[in-house]
C-alpha positions, -999 to +999 in steps of 0.1 A: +000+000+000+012+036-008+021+061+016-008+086+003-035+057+003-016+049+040-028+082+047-062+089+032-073+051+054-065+072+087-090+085+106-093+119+101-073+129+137-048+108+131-040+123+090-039+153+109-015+143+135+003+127+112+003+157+084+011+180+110+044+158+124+057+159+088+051+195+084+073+198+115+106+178+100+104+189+061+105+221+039+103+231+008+139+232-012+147+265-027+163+266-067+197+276-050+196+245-025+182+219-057+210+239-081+239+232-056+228+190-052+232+193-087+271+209-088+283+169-095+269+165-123+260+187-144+276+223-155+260+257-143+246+262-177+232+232-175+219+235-136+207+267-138+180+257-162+172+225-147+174+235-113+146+261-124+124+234-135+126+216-109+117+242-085+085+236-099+073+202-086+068+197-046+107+186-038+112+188+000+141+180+027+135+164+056+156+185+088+161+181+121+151+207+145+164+212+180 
């Protein structure tokens, strides 16, 4: 079973709970942060571009906090 139909067979407290813990530990990653995990392979002609695409689709990073 996938994490989103995982998700959608909680009960509605516990998506929330749940929802709410992840929006705790993650973040949306800027184009600077996706351009610079792409420094290894690719040249900044070719980031730049890329990088901006990819800024459009829902990439995030999962952090610790202290």
């Amino acid at each position: 079973m996938s994490a989103a139909r995982k998700l959608a067979a909680l009960s509605p407290e516990a998506r929330k709970a749940a929802l709410a813990a992840l929006g705790e530990i993650s973040r949306p990653m800027t184009k600077i942060e996706i351009e610079g995990r792409l420094v290894d392979g690719f040249s900044r002609s070719i980031r730049r571009p890329l990088a901006r695409a990819l800024a459009s689709f829902d990439i995030i990073v999962l952090e610790r906090r202290s």
